[in-house]
C-alpha positions as CSV (number, residue, x, y, z in Angstrom):
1,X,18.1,-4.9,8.0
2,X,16.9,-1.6,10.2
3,X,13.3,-0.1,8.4
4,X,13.8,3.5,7.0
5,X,11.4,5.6,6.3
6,X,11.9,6.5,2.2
7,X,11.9,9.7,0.8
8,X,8.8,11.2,-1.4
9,X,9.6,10.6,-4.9
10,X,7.8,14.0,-5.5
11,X,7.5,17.7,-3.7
12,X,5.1,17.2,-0.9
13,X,2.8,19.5,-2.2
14,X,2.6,17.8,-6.0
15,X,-0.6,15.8,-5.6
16,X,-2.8,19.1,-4.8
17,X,-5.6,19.5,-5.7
18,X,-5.8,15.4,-4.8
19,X,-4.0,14.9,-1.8
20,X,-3.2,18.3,0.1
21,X,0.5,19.3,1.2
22,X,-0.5,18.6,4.6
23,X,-2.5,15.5,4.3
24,X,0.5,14.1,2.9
25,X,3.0,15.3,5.1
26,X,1.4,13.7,7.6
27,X,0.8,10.7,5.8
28,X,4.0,10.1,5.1
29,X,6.5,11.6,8.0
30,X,3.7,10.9,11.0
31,X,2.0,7.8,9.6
32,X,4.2,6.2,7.7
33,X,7.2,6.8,10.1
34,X,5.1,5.1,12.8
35,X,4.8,2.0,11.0
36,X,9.1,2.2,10.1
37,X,9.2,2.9,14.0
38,X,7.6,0.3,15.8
39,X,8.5,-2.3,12.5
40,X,12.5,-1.2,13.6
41,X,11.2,-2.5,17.9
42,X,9.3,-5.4,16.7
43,X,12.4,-6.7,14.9
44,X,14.6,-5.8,17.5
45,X,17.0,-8.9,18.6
46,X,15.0,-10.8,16.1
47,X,16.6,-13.4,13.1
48,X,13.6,-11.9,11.6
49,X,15.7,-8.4,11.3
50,X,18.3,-10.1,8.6
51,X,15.9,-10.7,5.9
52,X,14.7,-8.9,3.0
53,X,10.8,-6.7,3.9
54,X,9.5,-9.0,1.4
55,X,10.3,-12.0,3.7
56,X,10.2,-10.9,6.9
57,X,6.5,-10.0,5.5
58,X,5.8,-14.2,4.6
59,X,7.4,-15.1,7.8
60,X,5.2,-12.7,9.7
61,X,1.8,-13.9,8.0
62,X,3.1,-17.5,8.6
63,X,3.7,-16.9,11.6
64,X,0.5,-14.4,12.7
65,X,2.9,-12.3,14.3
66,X,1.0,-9.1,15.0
67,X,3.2,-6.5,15.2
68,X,5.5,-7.5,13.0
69,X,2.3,-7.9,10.1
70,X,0.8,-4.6,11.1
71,X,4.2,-2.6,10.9
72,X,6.1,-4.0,8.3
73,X,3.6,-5.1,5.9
74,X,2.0,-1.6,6.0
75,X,5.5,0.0,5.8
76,X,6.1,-2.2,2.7
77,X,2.8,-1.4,1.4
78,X,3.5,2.5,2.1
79,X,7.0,1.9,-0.1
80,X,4.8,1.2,-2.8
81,X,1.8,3.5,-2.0
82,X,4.7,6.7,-2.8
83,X,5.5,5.2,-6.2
84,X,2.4,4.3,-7.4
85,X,0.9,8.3,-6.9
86,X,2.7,11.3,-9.3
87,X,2.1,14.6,-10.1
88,X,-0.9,14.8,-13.0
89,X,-0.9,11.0,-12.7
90,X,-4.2,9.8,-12.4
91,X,-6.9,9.1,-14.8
92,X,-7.7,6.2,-17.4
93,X,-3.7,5.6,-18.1
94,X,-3.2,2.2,-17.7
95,X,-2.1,0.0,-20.4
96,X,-1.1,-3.3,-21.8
97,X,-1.3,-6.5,-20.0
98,X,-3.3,-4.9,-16.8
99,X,-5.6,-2.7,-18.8
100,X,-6.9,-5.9,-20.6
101,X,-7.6,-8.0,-17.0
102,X,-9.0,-5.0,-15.9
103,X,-11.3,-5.3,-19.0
104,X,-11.6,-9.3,-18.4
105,X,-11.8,-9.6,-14.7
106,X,-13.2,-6.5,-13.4
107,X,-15.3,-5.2,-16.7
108,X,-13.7,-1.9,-17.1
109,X,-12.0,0.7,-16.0
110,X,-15.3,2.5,-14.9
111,X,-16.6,-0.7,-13.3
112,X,-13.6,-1.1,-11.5
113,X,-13.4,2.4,-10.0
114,X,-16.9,2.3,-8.9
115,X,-16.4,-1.2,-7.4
116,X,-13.2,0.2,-6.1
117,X,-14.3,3.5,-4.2
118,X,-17.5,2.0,-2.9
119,X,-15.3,-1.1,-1.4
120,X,-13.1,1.9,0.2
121,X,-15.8,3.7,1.8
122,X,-18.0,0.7,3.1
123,X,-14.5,0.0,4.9
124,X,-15.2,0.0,8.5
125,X,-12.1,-0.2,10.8
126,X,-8.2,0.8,9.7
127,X,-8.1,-1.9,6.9
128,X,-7.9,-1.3,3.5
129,X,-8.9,-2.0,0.2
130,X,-6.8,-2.4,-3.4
131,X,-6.9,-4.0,-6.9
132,X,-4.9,-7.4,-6.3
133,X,-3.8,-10.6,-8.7
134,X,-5.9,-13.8,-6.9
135,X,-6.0,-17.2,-8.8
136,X,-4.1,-15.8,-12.1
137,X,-7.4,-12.6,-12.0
138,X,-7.1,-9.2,-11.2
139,X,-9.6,-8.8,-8.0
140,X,-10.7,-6.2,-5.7
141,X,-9.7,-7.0,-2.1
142,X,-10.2,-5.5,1.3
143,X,-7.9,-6.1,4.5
144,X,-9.0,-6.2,7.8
């Protein structure tokens, strides 16, 4: 299976004021692209190259393969990154199941976003940070 970059689910100048045309251009056709690149020469002549991005992704981490973790994991975290952003998305929607362990595990929205931003900005190196499911709760996580 050959990596391809995906398109933008959205105009690239629909998150402004949040994300700036630019920014996200380059985000997504520099950055991202990168990541689908040198994911595309890590698997090359690999068995690895055959399997779905979800498991090429546990073989990697099994495996500590490097490149193969660094490019394809963050190309399969970019996949998601597109779809989880929208035009006049934003804000206290969330609902259901995750707004209530949000509420349990993380005590609030308003926690969690303070919580959230200062784990992203006491992030030193190219790592990063997210809301995550660990042992059945929701969590707050860094990488790297």
């Amino acid at each position: 299976m050959a990596l391809a970059l995906p398109a933008l689910p959205y105009a690239s100048d629909a998150l402004a004021p949040y994300m700036s045309k630019e920014t996200l251009e380059f985000h997504h056709d520099k950055q991202h692209m990168a990541y689908v690149t040198n994911g595309n020469n890590a698997l090359k002549d690999s068995p690895l190259a055959a399997l779905s991005i979800e498991e090429i992704c546990k073989k990697a981490f099994a495996d500590k393969t490097a490149p193969l973790i660094n490019n394809v994991g963050q190309h399969y975290n970019h996949i998601h990154f597109w779809s989880w952003m929208k035009p006049n998305g934003g804000g206290k929607k969330i609902s259901g199941k995750l707004m209530a362990a949000i509420d349990k595990d993380l005590g609030g929205y308003d926690k969690m976003r303070a919580d959230s931003v200062r784990a992203g900005i006491t992030k030193f190196d190219a790592g990063g940070c997210g809301d995550a499911k660990k042992d059945d709760n929701v969590a707050i996580t860094k990488s790297r």
